[in-house]
C-alpha positions in Angstrom: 0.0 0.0 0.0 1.2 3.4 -0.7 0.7 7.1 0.3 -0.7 8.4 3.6 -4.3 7.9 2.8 -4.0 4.5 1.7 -2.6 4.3 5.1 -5.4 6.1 6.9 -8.3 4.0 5.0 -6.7 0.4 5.9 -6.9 2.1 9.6 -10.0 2.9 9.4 -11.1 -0.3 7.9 -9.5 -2.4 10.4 -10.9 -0.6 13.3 -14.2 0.1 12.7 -14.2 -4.3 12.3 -13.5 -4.1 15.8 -16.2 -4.6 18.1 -14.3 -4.7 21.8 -10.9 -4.8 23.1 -10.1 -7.0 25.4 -6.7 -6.4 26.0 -3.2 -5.6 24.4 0.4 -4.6 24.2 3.5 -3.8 22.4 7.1 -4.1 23.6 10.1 -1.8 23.8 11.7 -1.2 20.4 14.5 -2.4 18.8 17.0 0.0 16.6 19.1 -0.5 14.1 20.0 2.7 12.1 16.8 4.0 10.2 14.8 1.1 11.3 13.0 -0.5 14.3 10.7 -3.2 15.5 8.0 -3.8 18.0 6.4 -6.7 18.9 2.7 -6.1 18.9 -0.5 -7.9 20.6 -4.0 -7.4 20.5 -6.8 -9.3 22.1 -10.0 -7.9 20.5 -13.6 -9.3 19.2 -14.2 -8.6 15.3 -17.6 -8.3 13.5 -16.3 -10.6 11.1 -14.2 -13.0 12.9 -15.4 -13.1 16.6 -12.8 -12.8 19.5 -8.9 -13.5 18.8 -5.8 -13.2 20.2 -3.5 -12.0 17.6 0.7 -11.1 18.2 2.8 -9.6 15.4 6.0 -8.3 15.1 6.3 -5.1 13.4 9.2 -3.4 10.9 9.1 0.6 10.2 11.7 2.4 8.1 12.0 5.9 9.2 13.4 8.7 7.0 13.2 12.6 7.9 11.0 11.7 11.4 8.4 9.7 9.7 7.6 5.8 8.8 8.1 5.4 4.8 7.7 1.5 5.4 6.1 -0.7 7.5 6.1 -4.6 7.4 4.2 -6.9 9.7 5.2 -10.3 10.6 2.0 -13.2 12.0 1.1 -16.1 11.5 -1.6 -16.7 8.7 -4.1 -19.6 9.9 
């Protein structure tokens, strides 16, 4: 996906799927140069897919104080 409101649409799609929040997280990050990771968590209920438990871990690329890339890393069942 590219540009900023490509970005804020998938956002906005992804939330309003949510219907609660149960609980979540994301860890300390990790440097290296013009790039960091987080490991993310979410415990949430979706319209579509009912309550789950989902952990990623997340990759941003940061140029000139903002995130020109992001990759995320989960399992795909």
């Amino acid at each position: 996906m590219s540009g900023l409101a490509a970005i804020r649409e998938k956002g906005r799609r992804w939330a309003g799927n949510i219907v609660e929040i149960h609980g979540g997280g994301v860890s300390d990050p990790v440097v290296a140069g013009e790039w960091f990771s987080v490991a993310m968590g979410i415990d949430a209920t979706f319209k579509e897919r009912g309550r789950m438990p989902m952990k990623k871990i997340c990759v941003f690329r940061v140029r000139n104080g903002k995130i020109v890339h992001e990759q995320f890393f989960y399992p795909v069942a």
